[in-house]
BAFI-3210 file (N, C-alpha, C; in Angstrom, 3 decimals, decimal comma, padded with zeros to 6 digits):
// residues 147
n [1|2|3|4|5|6|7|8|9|10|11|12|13|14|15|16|17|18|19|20|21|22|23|24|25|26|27|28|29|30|31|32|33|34|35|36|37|38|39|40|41|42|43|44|45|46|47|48|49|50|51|52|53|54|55|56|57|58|59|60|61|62|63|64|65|66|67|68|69|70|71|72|73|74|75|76|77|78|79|80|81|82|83|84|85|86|87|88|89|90|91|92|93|94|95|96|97|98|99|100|101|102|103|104|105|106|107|108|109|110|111|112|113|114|115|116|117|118|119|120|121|122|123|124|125|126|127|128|129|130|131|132|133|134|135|136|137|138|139|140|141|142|143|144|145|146|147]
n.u [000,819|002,109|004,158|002,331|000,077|-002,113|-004,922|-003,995|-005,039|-005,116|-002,982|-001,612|000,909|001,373|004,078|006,464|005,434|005,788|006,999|010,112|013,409|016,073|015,629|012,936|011,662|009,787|008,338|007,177|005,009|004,687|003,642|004,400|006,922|009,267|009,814|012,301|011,875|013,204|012,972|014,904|015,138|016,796|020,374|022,315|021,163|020,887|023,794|023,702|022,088|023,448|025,880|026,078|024,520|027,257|029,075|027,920|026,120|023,481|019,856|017,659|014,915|014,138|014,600|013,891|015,394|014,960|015,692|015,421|014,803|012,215|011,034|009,599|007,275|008,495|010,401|012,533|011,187|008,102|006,411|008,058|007,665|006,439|008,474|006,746|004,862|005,389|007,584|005,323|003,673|003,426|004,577|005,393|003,804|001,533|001,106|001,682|-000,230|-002,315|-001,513|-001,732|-004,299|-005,956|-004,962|-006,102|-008,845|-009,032|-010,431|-009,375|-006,900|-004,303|-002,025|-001,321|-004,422|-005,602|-007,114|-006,187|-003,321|-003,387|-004,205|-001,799|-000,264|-001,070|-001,627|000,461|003,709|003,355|004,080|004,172|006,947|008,036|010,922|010,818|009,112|010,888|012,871|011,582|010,464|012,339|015,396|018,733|022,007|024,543|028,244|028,130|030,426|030,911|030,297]
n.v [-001,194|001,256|002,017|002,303|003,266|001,948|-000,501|-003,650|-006,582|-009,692|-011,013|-012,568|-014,624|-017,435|-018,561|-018,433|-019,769|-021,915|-024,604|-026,145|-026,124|-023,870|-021,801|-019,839|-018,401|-015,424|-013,871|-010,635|-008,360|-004,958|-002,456|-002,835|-003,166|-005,734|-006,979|-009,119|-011,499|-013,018|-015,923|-016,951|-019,590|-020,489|-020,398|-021,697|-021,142|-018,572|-017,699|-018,240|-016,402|-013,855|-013,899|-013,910|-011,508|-009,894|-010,357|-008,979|-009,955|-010,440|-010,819|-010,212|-007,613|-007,772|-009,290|-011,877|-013,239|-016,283|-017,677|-019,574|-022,638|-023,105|-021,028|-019,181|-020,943|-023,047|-022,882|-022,368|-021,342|-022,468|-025,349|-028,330|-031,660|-034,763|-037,615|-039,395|-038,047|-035,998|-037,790|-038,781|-036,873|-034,024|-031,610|-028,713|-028,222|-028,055|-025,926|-023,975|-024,133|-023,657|-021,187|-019,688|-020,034|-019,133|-016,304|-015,965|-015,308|-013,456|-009,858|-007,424|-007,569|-006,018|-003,617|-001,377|-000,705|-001,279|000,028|000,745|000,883|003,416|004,849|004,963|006,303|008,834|010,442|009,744|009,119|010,527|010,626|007,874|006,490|009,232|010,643|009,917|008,137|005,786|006,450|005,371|002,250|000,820|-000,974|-001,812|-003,356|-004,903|-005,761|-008,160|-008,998|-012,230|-013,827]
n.w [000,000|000,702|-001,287|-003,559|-003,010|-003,852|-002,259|-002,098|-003,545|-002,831|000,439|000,864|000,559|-000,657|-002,190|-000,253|002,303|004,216|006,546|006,427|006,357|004,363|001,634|001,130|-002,167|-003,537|-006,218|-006,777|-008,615|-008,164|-009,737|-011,800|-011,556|-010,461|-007,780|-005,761|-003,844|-000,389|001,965|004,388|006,183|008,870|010,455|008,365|005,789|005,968|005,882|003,359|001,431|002,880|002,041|-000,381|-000,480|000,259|-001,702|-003,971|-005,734|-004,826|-005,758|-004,128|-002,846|-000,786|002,160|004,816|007,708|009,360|012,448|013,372|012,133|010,254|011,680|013,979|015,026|015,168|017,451|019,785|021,986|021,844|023,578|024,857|023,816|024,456|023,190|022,257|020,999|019,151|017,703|015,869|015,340|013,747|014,264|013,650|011,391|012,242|014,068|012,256|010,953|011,532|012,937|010,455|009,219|011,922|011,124|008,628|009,234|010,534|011,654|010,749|008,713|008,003|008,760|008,197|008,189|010,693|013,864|015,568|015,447|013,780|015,754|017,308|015,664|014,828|017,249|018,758|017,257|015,135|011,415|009,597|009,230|009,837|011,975|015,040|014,635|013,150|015,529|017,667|016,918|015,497|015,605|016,142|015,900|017,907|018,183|021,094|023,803|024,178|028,155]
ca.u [000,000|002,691|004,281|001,641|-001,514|-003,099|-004,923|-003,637|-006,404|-004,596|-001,836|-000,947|001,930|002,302|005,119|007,273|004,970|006,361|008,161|011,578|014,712|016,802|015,563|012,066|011,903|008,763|008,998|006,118|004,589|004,374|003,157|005,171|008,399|009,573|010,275|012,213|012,276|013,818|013,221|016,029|015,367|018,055|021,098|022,717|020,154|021,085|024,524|024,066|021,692|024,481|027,710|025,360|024,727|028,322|029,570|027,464|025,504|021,747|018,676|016,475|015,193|013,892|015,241|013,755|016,218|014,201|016,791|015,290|014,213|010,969|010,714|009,603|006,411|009,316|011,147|012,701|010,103|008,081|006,477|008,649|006,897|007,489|008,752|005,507|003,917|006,756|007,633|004,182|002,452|004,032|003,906|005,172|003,088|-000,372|001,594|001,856|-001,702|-002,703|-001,481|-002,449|-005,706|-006,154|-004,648|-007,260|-010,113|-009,197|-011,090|-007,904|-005,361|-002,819|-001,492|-001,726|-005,758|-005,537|-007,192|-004,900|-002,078|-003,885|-004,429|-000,849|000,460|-001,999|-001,320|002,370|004,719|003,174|003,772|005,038|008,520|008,930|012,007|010,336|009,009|012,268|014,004|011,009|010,256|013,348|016,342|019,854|021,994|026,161|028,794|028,610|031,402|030,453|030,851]
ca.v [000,000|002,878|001,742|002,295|003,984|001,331|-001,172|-005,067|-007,786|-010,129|-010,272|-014,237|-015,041|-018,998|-019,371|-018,154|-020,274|-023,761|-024,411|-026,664|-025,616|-023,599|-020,482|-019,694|-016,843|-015,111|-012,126|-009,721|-007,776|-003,768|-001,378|-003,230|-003,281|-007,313|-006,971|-010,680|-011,231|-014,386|-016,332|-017,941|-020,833|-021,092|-019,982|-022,353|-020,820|-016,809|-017,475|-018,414|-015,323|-013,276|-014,136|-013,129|-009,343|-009,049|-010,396|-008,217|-010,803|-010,670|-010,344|-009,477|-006,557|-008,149|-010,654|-012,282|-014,022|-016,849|-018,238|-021,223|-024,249|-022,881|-019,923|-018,961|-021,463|-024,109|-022,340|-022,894|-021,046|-023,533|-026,136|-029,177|-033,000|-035,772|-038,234|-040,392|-036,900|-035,391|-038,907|-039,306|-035,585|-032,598|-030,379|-027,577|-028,030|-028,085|-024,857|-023,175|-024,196|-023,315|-019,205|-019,222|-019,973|-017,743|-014,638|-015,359|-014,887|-011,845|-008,568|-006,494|-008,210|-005,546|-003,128|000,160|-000,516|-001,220|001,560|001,231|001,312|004,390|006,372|005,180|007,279|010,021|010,748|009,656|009,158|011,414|009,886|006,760|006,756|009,318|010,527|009,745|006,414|005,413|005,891|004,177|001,218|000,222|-001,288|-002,136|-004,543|-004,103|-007,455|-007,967|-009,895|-012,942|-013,473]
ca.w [000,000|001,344|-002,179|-004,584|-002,552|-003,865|-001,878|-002,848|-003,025|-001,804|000,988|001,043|000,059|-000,358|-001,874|001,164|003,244|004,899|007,602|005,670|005,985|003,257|000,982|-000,275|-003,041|-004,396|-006,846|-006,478|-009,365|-007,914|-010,321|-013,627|-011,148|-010,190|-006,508|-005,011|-001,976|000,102|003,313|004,883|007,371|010,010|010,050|007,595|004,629|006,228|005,434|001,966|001,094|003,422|001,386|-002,253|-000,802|000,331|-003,400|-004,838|-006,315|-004,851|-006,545|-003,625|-002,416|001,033|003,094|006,189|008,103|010,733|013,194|014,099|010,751|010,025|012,058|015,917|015,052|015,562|018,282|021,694|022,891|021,800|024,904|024,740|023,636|024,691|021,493|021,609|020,146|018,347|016,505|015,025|014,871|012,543|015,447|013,034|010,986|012,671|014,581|010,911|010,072|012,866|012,985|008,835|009,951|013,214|010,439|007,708|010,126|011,226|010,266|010,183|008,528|007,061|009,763|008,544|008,160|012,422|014,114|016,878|014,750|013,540|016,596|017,905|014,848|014,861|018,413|019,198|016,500|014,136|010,477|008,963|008,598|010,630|012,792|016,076|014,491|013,542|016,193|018,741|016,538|014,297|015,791|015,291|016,265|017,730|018,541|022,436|023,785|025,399|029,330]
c.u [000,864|003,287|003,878|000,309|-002,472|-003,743|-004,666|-004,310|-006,285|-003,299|-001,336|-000,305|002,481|003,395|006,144|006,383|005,739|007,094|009,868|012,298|014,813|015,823|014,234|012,201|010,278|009,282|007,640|006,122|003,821|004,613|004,196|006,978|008,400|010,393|010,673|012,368|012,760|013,431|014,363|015,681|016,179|019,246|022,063|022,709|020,962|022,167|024,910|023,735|022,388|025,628|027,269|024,919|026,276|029,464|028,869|026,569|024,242|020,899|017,719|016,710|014,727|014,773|015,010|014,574|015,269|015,701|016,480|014,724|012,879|010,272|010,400|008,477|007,503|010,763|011,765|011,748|008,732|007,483|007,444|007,331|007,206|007,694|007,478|004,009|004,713|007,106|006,514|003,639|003,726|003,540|004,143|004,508|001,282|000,245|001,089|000,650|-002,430|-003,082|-001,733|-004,187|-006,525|-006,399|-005,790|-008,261|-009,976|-009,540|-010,307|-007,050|-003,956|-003,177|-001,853|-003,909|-006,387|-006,179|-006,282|-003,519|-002,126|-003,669|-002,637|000,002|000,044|-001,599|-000,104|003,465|004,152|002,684|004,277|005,699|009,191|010,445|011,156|009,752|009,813|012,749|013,039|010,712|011,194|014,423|017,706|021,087|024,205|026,672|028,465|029,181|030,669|031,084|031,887]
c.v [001,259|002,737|002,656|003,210|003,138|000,308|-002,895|-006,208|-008,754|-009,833|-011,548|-014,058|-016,907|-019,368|-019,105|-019,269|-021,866|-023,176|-025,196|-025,558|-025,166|-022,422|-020,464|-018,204|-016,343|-014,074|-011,869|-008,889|-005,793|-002,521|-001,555|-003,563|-004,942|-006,986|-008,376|-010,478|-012,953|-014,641|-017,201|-018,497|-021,160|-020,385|-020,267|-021,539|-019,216|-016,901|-017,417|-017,146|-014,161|-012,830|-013,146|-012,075|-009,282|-009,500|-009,618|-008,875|-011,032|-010,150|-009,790|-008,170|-006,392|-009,072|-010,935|-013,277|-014,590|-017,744|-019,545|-021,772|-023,225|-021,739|-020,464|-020,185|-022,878|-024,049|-022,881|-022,582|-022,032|-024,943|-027,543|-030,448|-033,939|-036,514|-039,265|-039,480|-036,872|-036,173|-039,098|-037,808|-034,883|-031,458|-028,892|-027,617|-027,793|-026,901|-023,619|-023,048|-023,619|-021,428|-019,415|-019,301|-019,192|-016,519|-014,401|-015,290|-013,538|-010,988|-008,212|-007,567|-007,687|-004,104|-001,504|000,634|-000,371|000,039|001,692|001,434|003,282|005,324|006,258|006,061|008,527|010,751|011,006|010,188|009,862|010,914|009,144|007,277|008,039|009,566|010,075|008,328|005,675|005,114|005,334|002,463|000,309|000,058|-001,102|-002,664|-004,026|-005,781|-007,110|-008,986|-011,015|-012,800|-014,792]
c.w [000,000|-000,481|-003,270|-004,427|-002,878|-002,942|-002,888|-002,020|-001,846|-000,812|001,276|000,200|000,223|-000,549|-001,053|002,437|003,292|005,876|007,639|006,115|005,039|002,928|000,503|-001,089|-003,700|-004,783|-007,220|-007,650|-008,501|-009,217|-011,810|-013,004|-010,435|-009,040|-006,101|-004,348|-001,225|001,290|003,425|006,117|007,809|009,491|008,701|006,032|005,162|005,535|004,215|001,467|001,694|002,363|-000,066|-002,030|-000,287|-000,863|-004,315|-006,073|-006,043|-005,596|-005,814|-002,874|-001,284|000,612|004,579|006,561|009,141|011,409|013,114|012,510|010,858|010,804|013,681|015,948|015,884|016,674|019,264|022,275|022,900|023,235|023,980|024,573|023,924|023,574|021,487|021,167|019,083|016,926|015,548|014,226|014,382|013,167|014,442|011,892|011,558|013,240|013,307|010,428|010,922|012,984|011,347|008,846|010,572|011,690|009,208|008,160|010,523|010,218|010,132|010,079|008,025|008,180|009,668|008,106|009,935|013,237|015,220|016,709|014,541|014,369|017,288|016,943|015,083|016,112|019,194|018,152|015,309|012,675|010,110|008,717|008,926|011,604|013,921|016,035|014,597|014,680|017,610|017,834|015,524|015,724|015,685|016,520|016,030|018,190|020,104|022,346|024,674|026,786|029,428]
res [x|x|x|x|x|x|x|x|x|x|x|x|x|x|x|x|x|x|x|x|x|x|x|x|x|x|x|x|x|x|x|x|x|x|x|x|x|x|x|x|x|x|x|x|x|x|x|x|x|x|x|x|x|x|x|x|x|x|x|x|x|x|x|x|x|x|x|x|x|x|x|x|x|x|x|x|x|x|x|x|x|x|x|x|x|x|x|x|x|x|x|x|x|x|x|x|x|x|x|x|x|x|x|x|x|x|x|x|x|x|x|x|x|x|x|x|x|x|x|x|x|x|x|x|x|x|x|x|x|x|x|x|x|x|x|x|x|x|x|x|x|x|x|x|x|x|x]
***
């Protein structure tokens, strides 16, 4: 939407969806421009899509890095199973089907439609993007040494 002004029908994206290991890629059609974009599953997958922006060799113009195989669905956080679940059931998967499920039920599903998104702009941080947005809701990230 911030993009284009337009609203976009849909907002699923399958082929980024699973929870596998390694790289998915979709490339997005915005306004005649071919946007790719990548997931990387685990670290293994980060490092590959890593090494190809610092060769100067990527094609995308995202990149979600998930730490864990299949994302936080398959986390530490996560309750533990015992293996006479675990072995049989596809816990990340019924996890995955699970929140894709929950998200297409919901009335608001795209963020800046939210009214509470809404009034927390309107009120606080002023306007998308923002100095005052920035620097409360963006990050960034330094080495600490271990202990």
């Amino acid at each position: 939407f911030k993009l284009t002004g337009k609203e976009k029908e849909s907002i699923t994206f399958e082929e980024v969806r699973g929870h596998d290991a390694g790289i998915r890629e979709a490339s997005i059609d915005i306004n005649g421009t071919v946007v790719n974009v990548a997931i990387a599953s685990g670290m293994k997958s980060a490092k590959v899509l890593l090494d190809e922006i610092r060769e100067g060799k990527s094609k995308y113009a995202f990149i979600e890095i998930m730490g864990c195989p299949g994302g936080c669905v398959n986390g530490g956080g996560q309750p533990v199973q015992p293996a006479a679940v675990r072995n049989f059931i596809d816990l990340k998967a019924r996890r995955a089907a699970a929140l894709y499920e929950d998200d297409k039920n919901k009335p608001i599903r795209k963020s800046h439609e939210n009214p509470v998104v809404k009034e927390v702009y309107e009120t606080y941080l002023g306007s998308y993007g923002s100095h005052k947005a920035h620097e409360i809701l963006h990050t960034s990230y330094k080495k600490r040494n271990r202990f």
